[in-house]
mmCIF file of the N, C-alpha and C atoms, coordinates in Angstrom:
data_MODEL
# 
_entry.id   MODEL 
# 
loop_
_atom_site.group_PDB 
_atom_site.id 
_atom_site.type_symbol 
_atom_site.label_atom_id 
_atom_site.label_alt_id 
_atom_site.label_comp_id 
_atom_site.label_asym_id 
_atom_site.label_entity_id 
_atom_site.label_seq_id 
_atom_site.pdbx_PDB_ins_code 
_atom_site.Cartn_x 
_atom_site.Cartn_y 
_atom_site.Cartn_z 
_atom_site.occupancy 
_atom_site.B_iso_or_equiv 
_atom_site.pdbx_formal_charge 
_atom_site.auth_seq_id 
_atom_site.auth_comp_id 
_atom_site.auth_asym_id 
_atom_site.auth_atom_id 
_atom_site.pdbx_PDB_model_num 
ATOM 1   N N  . UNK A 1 1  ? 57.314 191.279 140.757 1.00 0.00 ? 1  UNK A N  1 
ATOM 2   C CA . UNK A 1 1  ? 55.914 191.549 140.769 1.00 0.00 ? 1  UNK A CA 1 
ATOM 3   C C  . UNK A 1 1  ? 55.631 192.855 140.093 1.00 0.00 ? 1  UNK A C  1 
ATOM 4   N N  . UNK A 1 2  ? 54.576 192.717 139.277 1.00 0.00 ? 2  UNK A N  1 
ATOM 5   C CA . UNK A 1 2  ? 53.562 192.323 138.710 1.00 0.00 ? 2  UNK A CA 1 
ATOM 6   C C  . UNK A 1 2  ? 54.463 191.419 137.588 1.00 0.00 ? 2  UNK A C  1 
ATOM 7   N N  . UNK A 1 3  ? 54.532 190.053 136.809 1.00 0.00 ? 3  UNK A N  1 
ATOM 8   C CA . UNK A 1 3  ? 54.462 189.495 136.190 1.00 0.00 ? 3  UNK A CA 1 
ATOM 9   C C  . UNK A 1 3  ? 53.281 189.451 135.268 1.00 0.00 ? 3  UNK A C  1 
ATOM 10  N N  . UNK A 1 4  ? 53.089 189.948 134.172 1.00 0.00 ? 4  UNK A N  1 
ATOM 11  C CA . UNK A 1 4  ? 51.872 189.660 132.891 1.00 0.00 ? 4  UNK A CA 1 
ATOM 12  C C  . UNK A 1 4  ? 52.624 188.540 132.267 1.00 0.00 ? 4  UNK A C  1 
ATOM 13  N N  . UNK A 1 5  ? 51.213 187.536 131.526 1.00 0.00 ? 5  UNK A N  1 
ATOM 14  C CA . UNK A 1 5  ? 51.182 186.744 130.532 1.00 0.00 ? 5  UNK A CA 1 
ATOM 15  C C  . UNK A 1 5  ? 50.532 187.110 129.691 1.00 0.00 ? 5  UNK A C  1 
ATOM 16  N N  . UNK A 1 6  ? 51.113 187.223 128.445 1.00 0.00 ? 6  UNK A N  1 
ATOM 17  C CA . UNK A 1 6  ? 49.957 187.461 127.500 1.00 0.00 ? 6  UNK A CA 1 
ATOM 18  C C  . UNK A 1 6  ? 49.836 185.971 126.546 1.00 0.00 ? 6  UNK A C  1 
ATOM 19  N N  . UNK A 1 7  ? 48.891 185.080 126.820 1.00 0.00 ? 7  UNK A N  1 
ATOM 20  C CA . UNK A 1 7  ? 48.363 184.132 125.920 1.00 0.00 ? 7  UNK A CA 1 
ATOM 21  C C  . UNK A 1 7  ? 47.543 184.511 124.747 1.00 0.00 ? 7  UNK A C  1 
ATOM 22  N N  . UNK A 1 8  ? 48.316 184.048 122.926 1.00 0.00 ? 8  UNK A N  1 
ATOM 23  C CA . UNK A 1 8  ? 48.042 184.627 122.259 1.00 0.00 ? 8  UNK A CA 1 
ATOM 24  C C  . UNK A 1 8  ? 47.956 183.332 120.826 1.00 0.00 ? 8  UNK A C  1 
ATOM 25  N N  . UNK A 1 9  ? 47.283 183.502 119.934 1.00 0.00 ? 9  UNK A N  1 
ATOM 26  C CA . UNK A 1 9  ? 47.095 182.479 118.512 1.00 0.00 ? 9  UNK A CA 1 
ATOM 27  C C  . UNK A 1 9  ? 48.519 183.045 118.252 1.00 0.00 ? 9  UNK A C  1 
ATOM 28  N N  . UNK A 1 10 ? 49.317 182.280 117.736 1.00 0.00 ? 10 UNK A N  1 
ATOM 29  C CA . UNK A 1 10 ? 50.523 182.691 116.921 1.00 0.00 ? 10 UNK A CA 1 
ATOM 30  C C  . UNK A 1 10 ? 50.540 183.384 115.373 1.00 0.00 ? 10 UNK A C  1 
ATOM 31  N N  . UNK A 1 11 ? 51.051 184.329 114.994 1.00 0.00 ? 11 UNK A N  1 
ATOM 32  C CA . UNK A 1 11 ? 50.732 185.150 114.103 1.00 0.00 ? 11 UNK A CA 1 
ATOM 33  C C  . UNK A 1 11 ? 51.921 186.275 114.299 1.00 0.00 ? 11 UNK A C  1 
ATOM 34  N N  . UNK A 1 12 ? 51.083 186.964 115.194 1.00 0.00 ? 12 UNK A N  1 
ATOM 35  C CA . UNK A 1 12 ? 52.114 188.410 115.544 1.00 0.00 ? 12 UNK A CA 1 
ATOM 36  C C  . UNK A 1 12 ? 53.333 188.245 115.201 1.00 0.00 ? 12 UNK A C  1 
ATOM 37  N N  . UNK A 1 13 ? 54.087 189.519 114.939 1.00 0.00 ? 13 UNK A N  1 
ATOM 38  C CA . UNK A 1 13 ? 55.562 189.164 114.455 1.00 0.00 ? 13 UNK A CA 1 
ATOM 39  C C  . UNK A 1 13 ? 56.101 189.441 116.042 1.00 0.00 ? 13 UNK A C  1 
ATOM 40  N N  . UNK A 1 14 ? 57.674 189.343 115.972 1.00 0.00 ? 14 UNK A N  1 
ATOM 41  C CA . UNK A 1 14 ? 58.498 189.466 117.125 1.00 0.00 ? 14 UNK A CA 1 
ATOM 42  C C  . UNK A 1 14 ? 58.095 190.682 117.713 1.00 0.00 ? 14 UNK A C  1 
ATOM 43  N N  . UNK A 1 15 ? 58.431 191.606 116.399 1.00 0.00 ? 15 UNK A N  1 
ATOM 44  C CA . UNK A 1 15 ? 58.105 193.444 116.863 1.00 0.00 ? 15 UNK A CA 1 
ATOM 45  C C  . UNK A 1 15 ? 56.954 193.903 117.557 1.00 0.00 ? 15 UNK A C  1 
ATOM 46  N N  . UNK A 1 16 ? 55.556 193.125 116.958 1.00 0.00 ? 16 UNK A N  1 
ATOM 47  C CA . UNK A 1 16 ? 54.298 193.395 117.382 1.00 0.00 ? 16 UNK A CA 1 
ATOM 48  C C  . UNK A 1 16 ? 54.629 192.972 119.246 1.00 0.00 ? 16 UNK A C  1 
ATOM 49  N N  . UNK A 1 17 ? 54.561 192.167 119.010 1.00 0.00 ? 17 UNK A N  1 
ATOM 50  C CA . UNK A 1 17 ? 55.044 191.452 120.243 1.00 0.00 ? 17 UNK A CA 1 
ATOM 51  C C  . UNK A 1 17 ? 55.640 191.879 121.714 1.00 0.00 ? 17 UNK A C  1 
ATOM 52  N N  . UNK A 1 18 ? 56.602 192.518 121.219 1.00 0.00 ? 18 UNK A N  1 
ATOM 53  C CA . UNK A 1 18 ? 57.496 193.335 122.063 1.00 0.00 ? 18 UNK A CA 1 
ATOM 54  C C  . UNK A 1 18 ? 56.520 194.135 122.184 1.00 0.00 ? 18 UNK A C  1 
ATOM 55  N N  . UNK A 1 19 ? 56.351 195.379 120.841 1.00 0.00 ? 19 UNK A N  1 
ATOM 56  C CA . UNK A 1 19 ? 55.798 196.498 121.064 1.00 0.00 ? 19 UNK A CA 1 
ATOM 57  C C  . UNK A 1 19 ? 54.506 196.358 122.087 1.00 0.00 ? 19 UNK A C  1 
ATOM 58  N N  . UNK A 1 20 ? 53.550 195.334 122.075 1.00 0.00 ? 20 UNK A N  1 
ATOM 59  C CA . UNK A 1 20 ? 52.221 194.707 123.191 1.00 0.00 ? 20 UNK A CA 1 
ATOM 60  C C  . UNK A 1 20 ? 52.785 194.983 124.265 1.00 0.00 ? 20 UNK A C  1 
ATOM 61  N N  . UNK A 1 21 ? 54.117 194.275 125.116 1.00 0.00 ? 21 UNK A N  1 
ATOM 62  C CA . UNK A 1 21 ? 54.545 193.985 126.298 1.00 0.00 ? 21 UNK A CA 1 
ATOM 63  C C  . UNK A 1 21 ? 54.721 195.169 126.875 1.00 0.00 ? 21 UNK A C  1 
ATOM 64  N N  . UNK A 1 22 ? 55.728 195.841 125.770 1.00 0.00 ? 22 UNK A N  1 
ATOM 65  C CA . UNK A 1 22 ? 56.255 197.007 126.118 1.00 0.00 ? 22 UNK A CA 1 
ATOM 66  C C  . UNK A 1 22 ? 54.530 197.908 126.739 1.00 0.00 ? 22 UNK A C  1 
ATOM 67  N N  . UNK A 1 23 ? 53.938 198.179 125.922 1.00 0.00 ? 23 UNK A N  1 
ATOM 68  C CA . UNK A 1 23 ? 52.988 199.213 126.340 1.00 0.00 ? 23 UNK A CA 1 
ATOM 69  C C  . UNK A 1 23 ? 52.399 198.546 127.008 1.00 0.00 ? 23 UNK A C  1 
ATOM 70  N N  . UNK A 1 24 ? 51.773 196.866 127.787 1.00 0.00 ? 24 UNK A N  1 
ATOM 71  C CA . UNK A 1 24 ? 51.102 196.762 129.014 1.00 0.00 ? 24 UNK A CA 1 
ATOM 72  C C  . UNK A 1 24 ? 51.645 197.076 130.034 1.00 0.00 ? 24 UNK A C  1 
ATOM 73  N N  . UNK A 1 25 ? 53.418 196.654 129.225 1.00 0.00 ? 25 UNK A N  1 
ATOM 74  C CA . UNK A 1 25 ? 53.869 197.039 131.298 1.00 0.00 ? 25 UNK A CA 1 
ATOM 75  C C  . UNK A 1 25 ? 53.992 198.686 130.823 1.00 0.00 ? 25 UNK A C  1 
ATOM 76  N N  . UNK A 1 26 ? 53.944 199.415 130.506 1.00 0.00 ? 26 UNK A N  1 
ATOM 77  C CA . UNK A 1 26 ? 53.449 201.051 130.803 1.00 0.00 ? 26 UNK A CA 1 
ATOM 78  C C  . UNK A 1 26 ? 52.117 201.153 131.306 1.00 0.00 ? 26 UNK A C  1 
ATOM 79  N N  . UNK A 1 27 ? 51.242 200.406 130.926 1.00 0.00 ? 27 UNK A N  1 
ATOM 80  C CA . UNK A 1 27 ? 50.107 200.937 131.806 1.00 0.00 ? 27 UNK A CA 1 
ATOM 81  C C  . UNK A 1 27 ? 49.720 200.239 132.907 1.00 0.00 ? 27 UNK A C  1 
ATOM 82  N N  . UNK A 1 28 ? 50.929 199.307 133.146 1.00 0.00 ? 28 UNK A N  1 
ATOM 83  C CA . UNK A 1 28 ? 50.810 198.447 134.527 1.00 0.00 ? 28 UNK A CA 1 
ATOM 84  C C  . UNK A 1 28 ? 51.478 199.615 135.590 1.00 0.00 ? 28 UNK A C  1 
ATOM 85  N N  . UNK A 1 29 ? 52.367 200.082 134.624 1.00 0.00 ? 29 UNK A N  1 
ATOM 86  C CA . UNK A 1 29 ? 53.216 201.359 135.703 1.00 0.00 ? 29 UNK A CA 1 
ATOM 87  C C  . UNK A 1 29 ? 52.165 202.276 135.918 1.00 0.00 ? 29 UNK A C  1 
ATOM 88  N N  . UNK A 1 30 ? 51.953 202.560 134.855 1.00 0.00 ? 30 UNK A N  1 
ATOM 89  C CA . UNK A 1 30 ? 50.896 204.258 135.018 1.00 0.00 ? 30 UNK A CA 1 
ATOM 90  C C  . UNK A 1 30 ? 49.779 204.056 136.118 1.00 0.00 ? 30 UNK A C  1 
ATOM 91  N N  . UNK A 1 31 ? 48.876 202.773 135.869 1.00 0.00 ? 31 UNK A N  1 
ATOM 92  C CA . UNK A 1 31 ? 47.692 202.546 136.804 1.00 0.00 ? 31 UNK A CA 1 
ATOM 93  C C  . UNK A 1 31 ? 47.910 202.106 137.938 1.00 0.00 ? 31 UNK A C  1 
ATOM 94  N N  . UNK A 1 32 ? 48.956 201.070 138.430 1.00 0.00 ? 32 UNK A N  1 
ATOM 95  C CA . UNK A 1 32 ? 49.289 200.494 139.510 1.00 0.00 ? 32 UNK A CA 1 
ATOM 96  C C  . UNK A 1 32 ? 50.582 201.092 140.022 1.00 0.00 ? 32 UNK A C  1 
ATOM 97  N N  . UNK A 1 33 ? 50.962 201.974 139.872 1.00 0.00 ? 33 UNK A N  1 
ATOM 98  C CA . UNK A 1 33 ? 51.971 202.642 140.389 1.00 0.00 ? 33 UNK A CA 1 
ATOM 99  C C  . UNK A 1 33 ? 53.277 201.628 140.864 1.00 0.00 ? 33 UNK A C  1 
ATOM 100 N N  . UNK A 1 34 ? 53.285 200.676 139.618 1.00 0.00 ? 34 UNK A N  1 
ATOM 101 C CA . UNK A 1 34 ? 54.216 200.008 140.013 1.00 0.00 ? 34 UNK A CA 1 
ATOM 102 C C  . UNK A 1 34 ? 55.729 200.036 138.902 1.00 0.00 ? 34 UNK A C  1 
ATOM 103 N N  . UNK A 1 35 ? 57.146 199.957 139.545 1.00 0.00 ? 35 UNK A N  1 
ATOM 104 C CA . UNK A 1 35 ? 57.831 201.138 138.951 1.00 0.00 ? 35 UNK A CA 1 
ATOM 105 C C  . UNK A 1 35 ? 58.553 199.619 138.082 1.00 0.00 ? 35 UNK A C  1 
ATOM 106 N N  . UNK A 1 36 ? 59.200 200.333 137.203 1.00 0.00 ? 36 UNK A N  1 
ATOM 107 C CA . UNK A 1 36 ? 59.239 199.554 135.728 1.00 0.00 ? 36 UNK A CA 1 
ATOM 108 C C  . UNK A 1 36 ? 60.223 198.278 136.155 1.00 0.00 ? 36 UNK A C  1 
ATOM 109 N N  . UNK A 1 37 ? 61.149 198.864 137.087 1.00 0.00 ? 37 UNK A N  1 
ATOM 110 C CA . UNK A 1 37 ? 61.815 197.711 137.436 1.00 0.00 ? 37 UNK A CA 1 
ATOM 111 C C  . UNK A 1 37 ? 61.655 196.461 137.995 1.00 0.00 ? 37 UNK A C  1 
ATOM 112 N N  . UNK A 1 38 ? 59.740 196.202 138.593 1.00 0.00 ? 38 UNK A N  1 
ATOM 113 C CA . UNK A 1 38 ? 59.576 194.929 139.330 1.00 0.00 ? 38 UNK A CA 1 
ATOM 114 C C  . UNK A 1 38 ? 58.687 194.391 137.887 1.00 0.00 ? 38 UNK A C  1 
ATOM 115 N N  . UNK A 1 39 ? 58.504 195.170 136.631 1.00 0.00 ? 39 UNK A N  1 
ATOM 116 C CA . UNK A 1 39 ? 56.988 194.844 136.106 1.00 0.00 ? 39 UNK A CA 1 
ATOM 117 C C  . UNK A 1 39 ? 58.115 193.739 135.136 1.00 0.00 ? 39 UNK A C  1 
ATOM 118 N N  . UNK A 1 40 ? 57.347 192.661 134.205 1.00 0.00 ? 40 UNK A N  1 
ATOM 119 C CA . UNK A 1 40 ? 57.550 191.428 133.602 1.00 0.00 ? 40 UNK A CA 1 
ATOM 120 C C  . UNK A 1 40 ? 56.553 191.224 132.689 1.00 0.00 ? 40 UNK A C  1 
ATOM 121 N N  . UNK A 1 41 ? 56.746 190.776 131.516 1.00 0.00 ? 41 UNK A N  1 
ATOM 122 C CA . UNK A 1 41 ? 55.703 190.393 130.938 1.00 0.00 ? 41 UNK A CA 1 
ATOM 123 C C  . UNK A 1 41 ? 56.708 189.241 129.575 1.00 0.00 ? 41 UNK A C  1 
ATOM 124 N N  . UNK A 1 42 ? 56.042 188.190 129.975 1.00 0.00 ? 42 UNK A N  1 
ATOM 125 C CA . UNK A 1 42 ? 55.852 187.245 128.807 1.00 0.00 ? 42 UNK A CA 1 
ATOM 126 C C  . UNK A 1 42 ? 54.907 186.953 127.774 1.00 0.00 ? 42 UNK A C  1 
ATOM 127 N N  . UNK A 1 43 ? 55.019 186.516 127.386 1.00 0.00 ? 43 UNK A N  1 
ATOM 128 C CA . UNK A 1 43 ? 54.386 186.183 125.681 1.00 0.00 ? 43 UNK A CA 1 
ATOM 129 C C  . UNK A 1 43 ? 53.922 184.048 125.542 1.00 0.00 ? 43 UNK A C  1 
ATOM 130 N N  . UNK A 1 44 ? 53.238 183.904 125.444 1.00 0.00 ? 44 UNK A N  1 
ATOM 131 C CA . UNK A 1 44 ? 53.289 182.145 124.960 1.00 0.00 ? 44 UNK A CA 1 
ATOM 132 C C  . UNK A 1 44 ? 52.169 182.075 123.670 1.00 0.00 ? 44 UNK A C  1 
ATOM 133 N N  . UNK A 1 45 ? 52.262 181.386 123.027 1.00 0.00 ? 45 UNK A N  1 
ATOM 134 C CA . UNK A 1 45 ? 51.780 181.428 121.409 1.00 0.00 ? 45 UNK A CA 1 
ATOM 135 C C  . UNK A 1 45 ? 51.263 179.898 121.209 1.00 0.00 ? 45 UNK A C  1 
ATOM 136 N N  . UNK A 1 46 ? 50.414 179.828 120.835 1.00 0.00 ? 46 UNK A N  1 
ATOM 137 C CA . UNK A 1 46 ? 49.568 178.564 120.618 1.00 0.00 ? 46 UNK A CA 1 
ATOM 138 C C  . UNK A 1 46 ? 48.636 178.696 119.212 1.00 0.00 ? 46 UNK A C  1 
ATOM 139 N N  . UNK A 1 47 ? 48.593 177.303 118.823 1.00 0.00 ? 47 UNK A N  1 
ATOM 140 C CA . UNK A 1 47 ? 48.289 177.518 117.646 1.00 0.00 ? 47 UNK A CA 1 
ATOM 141 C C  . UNK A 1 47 ? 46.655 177.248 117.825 1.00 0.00 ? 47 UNK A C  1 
ATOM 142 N N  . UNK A 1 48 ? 45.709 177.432 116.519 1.00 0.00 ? 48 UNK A N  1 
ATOM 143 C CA . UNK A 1 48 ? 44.646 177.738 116.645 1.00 0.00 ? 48 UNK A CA 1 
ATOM 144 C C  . UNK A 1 48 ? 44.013 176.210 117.338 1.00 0.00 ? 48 UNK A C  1 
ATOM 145 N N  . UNK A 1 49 ? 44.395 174.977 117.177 1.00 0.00 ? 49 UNK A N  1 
ATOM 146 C CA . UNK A 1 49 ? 44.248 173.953 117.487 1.00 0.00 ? 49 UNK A CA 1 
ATOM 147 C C  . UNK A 1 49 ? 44.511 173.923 119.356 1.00 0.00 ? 49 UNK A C  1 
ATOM 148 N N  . UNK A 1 50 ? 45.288 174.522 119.516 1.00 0.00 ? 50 UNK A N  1 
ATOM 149 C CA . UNK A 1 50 ? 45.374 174.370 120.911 1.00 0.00 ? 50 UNK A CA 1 
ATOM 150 C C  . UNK A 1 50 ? 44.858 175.506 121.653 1.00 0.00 ? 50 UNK A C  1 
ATOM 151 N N  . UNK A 1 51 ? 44.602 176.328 120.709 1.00 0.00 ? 51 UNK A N  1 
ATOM 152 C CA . UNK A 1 51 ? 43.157 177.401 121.523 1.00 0.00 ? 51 UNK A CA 1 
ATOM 153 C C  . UNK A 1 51 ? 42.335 176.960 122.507 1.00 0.00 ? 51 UNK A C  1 
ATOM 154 N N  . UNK A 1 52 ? 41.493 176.163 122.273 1.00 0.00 ? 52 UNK A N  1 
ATOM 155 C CA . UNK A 1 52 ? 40.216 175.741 123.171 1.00 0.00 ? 52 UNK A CA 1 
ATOM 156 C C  . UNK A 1 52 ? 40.717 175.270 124.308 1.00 0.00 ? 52 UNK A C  1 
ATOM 157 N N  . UNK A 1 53 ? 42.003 174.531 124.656 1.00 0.00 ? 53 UNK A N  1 
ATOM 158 C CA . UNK A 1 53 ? 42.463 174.453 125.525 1.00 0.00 ? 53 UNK A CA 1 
ATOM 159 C C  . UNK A 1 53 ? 43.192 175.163 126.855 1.00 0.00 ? 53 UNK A C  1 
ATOM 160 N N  . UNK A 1 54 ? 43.320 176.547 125.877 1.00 0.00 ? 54 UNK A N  1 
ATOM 161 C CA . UNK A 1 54 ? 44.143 177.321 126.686 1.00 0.00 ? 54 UNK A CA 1 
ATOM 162 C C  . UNK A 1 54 ? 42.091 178.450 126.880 1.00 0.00 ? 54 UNK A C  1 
ATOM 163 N N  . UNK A 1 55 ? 41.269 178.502 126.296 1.00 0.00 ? 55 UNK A N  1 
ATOM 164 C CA . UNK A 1 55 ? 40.282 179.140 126.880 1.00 0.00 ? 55 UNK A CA 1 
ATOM 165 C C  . UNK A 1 55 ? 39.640 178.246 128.032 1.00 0.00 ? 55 UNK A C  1 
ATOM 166 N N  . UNK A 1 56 ? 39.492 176.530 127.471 1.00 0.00 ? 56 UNK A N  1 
ATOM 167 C CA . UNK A 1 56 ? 38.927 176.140 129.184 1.00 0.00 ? 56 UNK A CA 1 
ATOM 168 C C  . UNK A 1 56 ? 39.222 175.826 130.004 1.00 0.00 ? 56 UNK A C  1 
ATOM 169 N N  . UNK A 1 57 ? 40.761 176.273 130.168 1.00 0.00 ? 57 UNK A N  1 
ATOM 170 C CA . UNK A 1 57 ? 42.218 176.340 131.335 1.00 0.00 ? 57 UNK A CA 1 
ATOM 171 C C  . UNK A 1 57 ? 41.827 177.702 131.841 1.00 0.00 ? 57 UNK A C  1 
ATOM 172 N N  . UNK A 1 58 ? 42.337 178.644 131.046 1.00 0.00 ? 58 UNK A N  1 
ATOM 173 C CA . UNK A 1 58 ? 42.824 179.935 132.008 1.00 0.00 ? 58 UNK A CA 1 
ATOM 174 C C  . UNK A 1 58 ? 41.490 181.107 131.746 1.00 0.00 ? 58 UNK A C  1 
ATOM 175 N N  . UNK A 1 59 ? 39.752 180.790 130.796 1.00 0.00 ? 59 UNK A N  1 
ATOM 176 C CA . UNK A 1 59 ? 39.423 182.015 130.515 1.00 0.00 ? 59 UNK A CA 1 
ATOM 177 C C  . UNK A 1 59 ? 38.394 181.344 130.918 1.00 0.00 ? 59 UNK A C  1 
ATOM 178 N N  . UNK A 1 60 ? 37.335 180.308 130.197 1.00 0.00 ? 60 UNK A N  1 
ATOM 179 C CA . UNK A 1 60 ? 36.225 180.362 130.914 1.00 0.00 ? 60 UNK A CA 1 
ATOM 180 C C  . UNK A 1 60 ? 35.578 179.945 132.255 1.00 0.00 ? 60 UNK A C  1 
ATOM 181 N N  . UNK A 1 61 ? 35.036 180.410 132.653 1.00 0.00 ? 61 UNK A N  1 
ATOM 182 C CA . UNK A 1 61 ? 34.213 180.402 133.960 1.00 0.00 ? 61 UNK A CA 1 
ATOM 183 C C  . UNK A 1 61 ? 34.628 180.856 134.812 1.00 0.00 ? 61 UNK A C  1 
ATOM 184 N N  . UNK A 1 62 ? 36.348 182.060 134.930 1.00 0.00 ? 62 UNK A N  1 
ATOM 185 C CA . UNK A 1 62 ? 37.182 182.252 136.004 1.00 0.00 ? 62 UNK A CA 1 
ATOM 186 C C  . UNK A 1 62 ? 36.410 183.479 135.976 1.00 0.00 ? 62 UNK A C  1 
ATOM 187 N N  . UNK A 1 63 ? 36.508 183.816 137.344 1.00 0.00 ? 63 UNK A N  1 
ATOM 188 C CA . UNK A 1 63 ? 36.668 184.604 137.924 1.00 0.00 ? 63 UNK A CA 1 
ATOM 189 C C  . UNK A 1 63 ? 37.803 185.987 138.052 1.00 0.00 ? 63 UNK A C  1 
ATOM 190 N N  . UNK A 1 64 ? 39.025 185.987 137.577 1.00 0.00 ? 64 UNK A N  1 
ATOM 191 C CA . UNK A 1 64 ? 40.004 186.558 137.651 1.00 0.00 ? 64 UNK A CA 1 
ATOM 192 C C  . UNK A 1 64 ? 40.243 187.075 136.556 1.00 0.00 ? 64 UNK A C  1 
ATOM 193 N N  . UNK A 1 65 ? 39.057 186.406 135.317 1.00 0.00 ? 65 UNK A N  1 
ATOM 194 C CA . UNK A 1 65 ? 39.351 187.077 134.209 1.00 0.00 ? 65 UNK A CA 1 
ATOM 195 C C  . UNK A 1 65 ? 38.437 188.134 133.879 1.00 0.00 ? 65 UNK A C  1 
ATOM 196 N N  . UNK A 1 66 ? 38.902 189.717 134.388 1.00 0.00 ? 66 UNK A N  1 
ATOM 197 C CA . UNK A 1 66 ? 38.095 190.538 134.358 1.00 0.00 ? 66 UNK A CA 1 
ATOM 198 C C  . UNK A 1 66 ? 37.919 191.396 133.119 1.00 0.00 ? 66 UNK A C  1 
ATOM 199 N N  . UNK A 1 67 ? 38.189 191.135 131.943 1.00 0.00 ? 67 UNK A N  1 
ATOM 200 C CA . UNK A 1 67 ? 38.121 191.483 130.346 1.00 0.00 ? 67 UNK A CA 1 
ATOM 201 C C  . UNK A 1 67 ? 37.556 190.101 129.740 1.00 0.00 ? 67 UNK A C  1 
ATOM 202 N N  . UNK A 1 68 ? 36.157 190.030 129.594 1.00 0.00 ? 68 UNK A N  1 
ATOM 203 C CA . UNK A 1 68 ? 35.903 188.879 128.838 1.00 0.00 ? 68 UNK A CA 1 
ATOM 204 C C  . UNK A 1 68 ? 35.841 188.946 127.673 1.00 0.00 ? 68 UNK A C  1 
ATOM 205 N N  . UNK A 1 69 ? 36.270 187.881 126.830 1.00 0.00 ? 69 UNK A N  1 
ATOM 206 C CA . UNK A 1 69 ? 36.156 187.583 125.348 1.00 0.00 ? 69 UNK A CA 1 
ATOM 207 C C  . UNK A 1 69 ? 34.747 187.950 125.006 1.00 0.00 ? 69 UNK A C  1 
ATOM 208 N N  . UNK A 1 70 ? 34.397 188.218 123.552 1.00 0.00 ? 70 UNK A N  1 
ATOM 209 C CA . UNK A 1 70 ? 33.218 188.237 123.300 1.00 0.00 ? 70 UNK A CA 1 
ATOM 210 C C  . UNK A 1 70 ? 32.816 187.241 122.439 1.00 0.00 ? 70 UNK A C  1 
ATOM 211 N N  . UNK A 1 71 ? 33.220 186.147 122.486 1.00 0.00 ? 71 UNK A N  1 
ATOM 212 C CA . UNK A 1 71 ? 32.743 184.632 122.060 1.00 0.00 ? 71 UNK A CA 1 
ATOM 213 C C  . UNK A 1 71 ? 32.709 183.657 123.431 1.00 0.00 ? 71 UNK A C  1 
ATOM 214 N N  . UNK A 1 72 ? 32.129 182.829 122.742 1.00 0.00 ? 72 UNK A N  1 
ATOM 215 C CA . UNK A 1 72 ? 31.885 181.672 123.554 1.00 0.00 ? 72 UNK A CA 1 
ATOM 216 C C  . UNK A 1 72 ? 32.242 180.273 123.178 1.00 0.00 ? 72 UNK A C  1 
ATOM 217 N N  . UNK A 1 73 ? 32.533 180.347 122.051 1.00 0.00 ? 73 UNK A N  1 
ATOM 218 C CA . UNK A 1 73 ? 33.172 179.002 121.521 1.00 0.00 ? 73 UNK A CA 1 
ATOM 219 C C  . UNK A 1 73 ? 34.741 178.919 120.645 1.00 0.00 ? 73 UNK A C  1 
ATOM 220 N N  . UNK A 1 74 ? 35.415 178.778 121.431 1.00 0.00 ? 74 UNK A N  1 
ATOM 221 C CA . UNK A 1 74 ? 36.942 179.029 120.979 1.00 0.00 ? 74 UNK A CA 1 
ATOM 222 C C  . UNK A 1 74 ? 37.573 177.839 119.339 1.00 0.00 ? 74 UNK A C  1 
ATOM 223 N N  . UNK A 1 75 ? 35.789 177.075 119.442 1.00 0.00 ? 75 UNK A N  1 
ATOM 224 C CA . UNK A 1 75 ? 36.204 176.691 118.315 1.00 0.00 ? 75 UNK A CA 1 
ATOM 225 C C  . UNK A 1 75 ? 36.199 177.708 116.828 1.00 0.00 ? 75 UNK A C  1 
ATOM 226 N N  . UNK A 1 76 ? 35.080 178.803 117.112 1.00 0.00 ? 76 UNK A N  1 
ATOM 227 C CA . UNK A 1 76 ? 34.396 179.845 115.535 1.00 0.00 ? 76 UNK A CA 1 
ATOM 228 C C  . UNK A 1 76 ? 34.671 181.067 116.209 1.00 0.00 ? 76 UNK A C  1 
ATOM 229 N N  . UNK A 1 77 ? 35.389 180.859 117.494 1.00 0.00 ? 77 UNK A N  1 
ATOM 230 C CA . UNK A 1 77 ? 35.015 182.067 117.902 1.00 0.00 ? 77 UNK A CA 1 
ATOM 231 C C  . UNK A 1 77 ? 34.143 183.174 118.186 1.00 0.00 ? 77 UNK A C  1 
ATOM 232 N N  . UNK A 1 78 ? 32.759 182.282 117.782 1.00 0.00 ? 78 UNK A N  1 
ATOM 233 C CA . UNK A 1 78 ? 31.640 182.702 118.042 1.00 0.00 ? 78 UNK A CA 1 
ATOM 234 C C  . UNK A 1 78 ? 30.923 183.027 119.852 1.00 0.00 ? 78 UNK A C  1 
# 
C-alpha cells in the first residue's frame, strides 16, 4: 500500500515512463508520509481506440476521481 495506476494512450517511451512512476511515488512519499518501501506504481497503455473505454470504466462520473480531465468526449478529446 499505496499501489498507483497510471492509465495512459501509448506513446511514452520506457524512460518517460519510469521517470512518471518514479516521481509519483515521491510525492506519494512526500504528501502521504508513506515510506518508499510499501509505495507501487504500474503503468497500462491503451491505444487511442480503446480510450473511451477505459474513460467510461475508471473516469467518468466517479467520484474517486479527484483530478478531472478537461474534456468530455474521449472521442476529440474535447
Amino acid at each position: 500500500m499505496p499501489h498507483i495506476v497510471i492509465k495512459t494512450i501509448s506513446g511514452p517511451s520506457q524512460k518517460q515512463l519510469q521517470d512518471a512512476a518514479e516521481q509519483i511515488a515521491a510525492v506519494v512519499n512526500k504528501t502521504m508520509g508513506k515510506p518508499d518501501k510499501y509505495i507501487s506504481v504500474s503503468v497500462e497503455e491503451y491505444s487511442f481506440e480503446e480510450w473511451e473505454g477505459v474513460y467510461n470504466e475508471y473516469i467518468k462520473g466517479r467520484e474517486n476521481v479527484l483530478v478531472k480531465p478537461g474534456y468530455s468526449d474521449p472521442k476529440t478529446f474535447r
